[in-house]
C-alpha positions in Angstrom: 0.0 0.0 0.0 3.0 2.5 0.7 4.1 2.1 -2.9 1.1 4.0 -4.4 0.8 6.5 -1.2 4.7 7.5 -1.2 5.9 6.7 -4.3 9.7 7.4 -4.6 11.6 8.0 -8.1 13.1 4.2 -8.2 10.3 3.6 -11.2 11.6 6.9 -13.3 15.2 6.5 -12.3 14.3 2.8 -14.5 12.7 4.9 -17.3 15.2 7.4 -18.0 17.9 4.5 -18.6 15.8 2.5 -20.8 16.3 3.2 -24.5 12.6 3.9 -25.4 12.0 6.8 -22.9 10.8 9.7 -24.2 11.5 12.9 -22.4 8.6 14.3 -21.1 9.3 16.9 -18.8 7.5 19.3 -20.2 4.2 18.3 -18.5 5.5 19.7 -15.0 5.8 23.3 -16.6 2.1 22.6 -17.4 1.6 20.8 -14.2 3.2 23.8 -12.3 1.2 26.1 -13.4 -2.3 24.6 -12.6 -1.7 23.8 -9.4 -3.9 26.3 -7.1 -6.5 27.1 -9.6 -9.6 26.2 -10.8 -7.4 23.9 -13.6 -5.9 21.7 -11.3 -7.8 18.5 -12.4 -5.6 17.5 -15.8 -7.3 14.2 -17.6 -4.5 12.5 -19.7 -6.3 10.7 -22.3 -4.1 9.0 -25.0 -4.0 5.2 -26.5 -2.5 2.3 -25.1 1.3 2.7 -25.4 1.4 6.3 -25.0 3.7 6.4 -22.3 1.1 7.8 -19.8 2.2 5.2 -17.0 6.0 7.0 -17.8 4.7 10.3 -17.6 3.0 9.2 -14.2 6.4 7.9 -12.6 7.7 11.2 -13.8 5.4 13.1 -12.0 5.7 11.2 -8.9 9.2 11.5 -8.7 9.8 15.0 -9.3 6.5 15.9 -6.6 7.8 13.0 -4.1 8.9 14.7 -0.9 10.2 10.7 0.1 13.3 11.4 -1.5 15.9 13.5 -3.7 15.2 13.9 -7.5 17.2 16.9 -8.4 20.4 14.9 -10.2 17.1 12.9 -12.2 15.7 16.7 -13.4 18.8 18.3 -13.7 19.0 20.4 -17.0 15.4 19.0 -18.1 13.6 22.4 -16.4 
């Protein structure tokens, strides 16, 4: 149950060393700048293989206050 309520970065740190990531750090500019408004709810809707789980681990790893994820983000924001 702690893995989905403190998710740490060990499932992006994976991602970013496997050769079909796809940078996506882009979507925590867009993230950032929702958070506090009336926007905050953001529905990702795309097909199966779309690299939403990906984007997910991203999320949670860069928003994770479990652990250190600045060496994982540097020079991406």
């Amino acid at each position: 149950m702690g893995f989905y309520l403190n998710p740490e970065n060990n499932g992006y740190r994976e991602s970013i060393r496997s050769k079909i990531y796809i940078d996506k750090t882009g979507l925590i500019a867009h993230t950032n700048e929702r958070i506090h408004t009336e926007e905050k709810y953001i529905c990702v809707s795309r097909p199966r293989r779309f690299g939403k789980s990906m984007a997910i681990k991203m999320l949670a790893a860069y928003y994770s206050r479990g652990c250190d994820s600045k060496a994982l983000f540097s020079g991406k924001i």
